[in-house]
C-alpha positions as CSV (number, residue, x, y, z in Angstrom):
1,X,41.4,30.4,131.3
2,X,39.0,29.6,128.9
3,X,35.3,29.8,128.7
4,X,35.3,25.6,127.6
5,X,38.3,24.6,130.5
6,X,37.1,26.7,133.1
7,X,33.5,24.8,132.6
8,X,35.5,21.6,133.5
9,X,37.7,22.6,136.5
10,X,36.8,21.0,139.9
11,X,36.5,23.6,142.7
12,X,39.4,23.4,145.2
13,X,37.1,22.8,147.9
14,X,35.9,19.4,146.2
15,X,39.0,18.2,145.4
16,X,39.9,18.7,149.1
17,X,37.2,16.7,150.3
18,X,37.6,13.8,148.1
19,X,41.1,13.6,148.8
20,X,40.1,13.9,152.7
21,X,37.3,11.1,152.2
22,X,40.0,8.6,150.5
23,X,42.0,9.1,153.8
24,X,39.4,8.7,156.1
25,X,38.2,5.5,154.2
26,X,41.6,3.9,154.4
27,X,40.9,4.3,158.0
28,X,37.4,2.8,158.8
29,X,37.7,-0.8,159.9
30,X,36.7,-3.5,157.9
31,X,35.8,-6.1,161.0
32,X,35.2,-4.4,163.5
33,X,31.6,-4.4,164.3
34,X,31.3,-8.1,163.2
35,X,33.8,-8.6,166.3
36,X,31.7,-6.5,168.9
37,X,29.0,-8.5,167.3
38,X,30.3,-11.9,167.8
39,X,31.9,-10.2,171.1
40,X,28.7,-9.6,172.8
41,X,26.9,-12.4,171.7
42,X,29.1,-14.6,172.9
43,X,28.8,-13.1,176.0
44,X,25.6,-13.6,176.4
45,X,25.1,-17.0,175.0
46,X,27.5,-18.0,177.8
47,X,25.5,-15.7,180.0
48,X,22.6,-18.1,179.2
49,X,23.7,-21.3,179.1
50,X,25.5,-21.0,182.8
51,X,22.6,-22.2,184.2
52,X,23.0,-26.0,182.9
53,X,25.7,-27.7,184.4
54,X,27.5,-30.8,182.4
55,X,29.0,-33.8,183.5
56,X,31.1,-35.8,181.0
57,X,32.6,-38.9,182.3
58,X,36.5,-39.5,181.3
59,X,37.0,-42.5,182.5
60,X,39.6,-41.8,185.2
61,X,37.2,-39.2,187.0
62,X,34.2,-36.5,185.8
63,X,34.8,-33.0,184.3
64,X,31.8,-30.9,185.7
65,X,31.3,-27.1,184.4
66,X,28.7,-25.3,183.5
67,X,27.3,-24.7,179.6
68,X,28.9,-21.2,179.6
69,X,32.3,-22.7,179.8
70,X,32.2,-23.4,176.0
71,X,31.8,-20.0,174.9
72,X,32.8,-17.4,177.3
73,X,36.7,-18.5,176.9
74,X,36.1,-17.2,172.9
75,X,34.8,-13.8,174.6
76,X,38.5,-13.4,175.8
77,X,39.9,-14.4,172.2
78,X,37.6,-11.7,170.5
79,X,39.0,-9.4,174.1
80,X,42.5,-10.2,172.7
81,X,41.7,-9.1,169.2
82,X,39.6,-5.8,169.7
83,X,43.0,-4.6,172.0
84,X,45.7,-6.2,169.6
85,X,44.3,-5.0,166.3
86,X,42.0,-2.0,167.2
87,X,43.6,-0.6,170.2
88,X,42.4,0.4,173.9
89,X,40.1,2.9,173.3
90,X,37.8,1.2,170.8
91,X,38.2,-2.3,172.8
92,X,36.8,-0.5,176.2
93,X,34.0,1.0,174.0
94,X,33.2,-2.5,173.4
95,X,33.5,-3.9,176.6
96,X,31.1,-1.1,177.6
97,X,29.1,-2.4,175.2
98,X,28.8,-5.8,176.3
99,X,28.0,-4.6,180.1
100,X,25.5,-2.5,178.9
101,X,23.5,-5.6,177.1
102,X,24.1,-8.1,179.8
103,X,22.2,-5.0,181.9
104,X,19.8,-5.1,179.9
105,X,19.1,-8.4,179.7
106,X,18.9,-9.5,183.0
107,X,16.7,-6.7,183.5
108,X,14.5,-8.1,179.8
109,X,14.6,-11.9,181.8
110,X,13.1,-10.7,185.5
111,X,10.2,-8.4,184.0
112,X,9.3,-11.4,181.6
113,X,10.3,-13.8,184.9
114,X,7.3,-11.6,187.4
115,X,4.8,-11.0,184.4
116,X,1.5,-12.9,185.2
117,X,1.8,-16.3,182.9
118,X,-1.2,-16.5,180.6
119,X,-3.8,-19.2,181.2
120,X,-2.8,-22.8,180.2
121,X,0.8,-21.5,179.9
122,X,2.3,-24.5,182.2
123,X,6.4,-23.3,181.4
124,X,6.7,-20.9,184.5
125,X,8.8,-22.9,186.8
126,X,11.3,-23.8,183.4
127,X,11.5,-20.4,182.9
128,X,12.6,-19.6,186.1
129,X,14.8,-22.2,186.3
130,X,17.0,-21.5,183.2
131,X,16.3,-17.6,183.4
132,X,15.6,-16.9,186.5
133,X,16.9,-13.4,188.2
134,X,19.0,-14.4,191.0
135,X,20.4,-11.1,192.4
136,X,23.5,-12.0,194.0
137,X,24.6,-14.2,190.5
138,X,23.9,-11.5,188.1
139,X,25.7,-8.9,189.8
140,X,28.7,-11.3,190.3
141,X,28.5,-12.0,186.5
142,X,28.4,-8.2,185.9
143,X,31.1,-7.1,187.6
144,X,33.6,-9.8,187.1
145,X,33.1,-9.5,183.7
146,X,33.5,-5.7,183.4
147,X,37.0,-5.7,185.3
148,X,38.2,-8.7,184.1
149,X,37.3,-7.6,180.4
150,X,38.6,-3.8,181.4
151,X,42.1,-5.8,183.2
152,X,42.4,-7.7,180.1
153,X,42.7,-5.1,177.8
154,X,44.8,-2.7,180.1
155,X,47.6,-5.1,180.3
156,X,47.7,-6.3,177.1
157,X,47.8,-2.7,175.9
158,X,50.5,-2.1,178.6
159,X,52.7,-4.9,177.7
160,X,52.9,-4.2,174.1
161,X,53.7,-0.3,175.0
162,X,56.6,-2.5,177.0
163,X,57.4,-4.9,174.1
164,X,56.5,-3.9,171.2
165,X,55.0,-6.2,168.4
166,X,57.3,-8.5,169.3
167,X,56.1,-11.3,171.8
168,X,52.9,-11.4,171.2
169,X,52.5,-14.7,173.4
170,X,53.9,-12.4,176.7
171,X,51.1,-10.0,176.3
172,X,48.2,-12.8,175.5
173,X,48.8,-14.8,178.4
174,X,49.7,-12.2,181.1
175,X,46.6,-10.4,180.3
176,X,44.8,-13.5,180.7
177,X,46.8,-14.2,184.0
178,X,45.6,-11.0,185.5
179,X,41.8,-10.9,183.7
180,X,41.1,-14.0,184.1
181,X,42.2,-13.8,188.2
182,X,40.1,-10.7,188.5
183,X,37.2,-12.1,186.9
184,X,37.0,-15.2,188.6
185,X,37.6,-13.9,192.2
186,X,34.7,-11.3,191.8
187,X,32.8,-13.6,190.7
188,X,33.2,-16.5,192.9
189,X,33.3,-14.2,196.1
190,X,30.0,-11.8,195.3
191,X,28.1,-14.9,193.9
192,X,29.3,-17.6,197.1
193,X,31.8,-16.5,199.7
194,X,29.7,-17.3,202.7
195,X,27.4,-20.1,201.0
196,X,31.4,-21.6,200.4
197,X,33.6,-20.7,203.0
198,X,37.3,-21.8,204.2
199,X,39.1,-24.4,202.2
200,X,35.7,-25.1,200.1
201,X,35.6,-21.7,198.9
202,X,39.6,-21.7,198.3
203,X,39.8,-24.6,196.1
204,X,37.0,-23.5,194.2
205,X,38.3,-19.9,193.2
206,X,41.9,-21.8,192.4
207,X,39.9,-24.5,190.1
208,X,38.0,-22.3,188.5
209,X,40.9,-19.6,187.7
210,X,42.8,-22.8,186.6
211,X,40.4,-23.8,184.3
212,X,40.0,-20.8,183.0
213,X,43.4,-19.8,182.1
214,X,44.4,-23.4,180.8
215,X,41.8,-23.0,178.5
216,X,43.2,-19.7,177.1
217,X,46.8,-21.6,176.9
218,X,45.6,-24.5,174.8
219,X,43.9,-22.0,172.6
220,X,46.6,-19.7,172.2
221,X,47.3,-21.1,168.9
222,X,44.1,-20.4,167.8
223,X,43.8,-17.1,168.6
224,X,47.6,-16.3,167.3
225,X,45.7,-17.5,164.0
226,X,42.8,-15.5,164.7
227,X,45.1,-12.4,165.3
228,X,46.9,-13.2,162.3
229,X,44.1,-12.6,160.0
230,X,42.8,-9.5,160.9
231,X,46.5,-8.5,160.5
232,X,47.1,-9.5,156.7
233,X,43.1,-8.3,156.2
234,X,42.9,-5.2,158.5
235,X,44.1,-2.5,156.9
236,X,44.1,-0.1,159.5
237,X,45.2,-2.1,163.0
238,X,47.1,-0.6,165.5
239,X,50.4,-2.2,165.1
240,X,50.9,-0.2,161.6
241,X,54.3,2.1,161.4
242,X,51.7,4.3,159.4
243,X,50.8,6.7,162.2
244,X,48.2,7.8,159.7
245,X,46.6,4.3,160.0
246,X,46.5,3.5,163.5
247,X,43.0,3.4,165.0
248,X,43.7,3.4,169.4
């Protein structure tokens, strides 16, 4: 080789790495942190507004919920989506995720709630109202969340193992059948069972899982579109025949 090519050859080794680096970047998701992102904020903005409780009159009756009614359904949508399009693994990391800053923020809202209020600060009892730490509720929050979120994902991973791509409605709504009961009767028994008891306590778990999966039903359409996009605009999610490109 001459003095003049041999001055221009790439070394081996750098052309291996390159080569390895366009592979890997074919493999980095595009979306996924803006999903854990809108993921966990949604969870806590629900988190938050929980503690007002809304009454809108319908003419033949009242619908009463609370303010975290209007987000924490979308928490499930963005559920669906980590599992569909980024697989199990990267969904529970997520999930993990949102635990961790729901933690931490209830922990953030009680040292703030017991800190000596300056002088002339006349908001205290607000504070507590809306923010307050309430023992029993935050741990019912917690841990329905974490195995209803965990549920969620396991079955919809499971049933697409069963299905295939195929069917995507089957998985969506029995993963929300079986999240959405685990959730909800955590929650409603560690937060009330024994402030509600008997036939109180029985219609309230059933309206409340109701509600809840209706909800997802009615917005299935939504969050078929939802799923859709990250499919034509993910170019690594899970459903690829490209084993090379799959991310679970």
């Amino acid at each position: 080789m001459s003095e003049n090519s041999s001055s221009h050859a790439i070394p081996a080794a750098t052309v291996r790495t390159q080569g390895t680096a366009a592979e890997l970047g074919n493999r980095v998701p595009r979306y996924f942190d803006i999903v854990v992102v809108g993921f966990v904020g949604f969870l806590l903005l629900s988190n938050i507004t929980a503690t007002k409780l809304i009454d809108i009159n319908v003419g033949v009756g009242h619908l009463i919920f609370d303010g975290g009614a209007i987000l924490f359904p979308l928490t499930y949508i963005l559920g669906d989506v980590l599992t569909e399009i980024y697989g199990l693994k990267r969904a529970k990391r997520a999930i993990y995720l949102g635990f961790a800053m729901s933690v931490i923020a209830a922990l953030v809202f009680f040292l703030v709630q017991i800190a000596p209020p300056a002088e002339g600060y006349e908001n205290q009892s607000a504070y507590e109202a809306v923010l307050g730490f309430v023992p029993r509720i935050v741990l019912a929050s917690l841990l329905g969340y974490l195995f209803g979120q965990l549920l969620n994902a396991l079955v919809l991973d499971k049933l697409r193992a069963r299905f295939g791509e195929n069917n995507m409605w089957i998985r969506l709504i029995g993963s929300t059948l079986v999240g959405e009961f685990a959730d909800t009767l955590i929650f409603c028994t560690v937060a009330f069972y024994g402030i509600i008891t008997g036939a109180d306590f029985l219609n309230y778990l059933i309206t409340g899982y109701v509600y809840k999966v209706a909800v997802e039903v009615i917005l299935l359409p939504v969050t078929y579109l939802v799923i859709g996009w990250f499919k034509r605009h993910e170019p690594g999610w899970v459903g690829k025949s490209d084993p090379n490109l799959r991310l679970s």
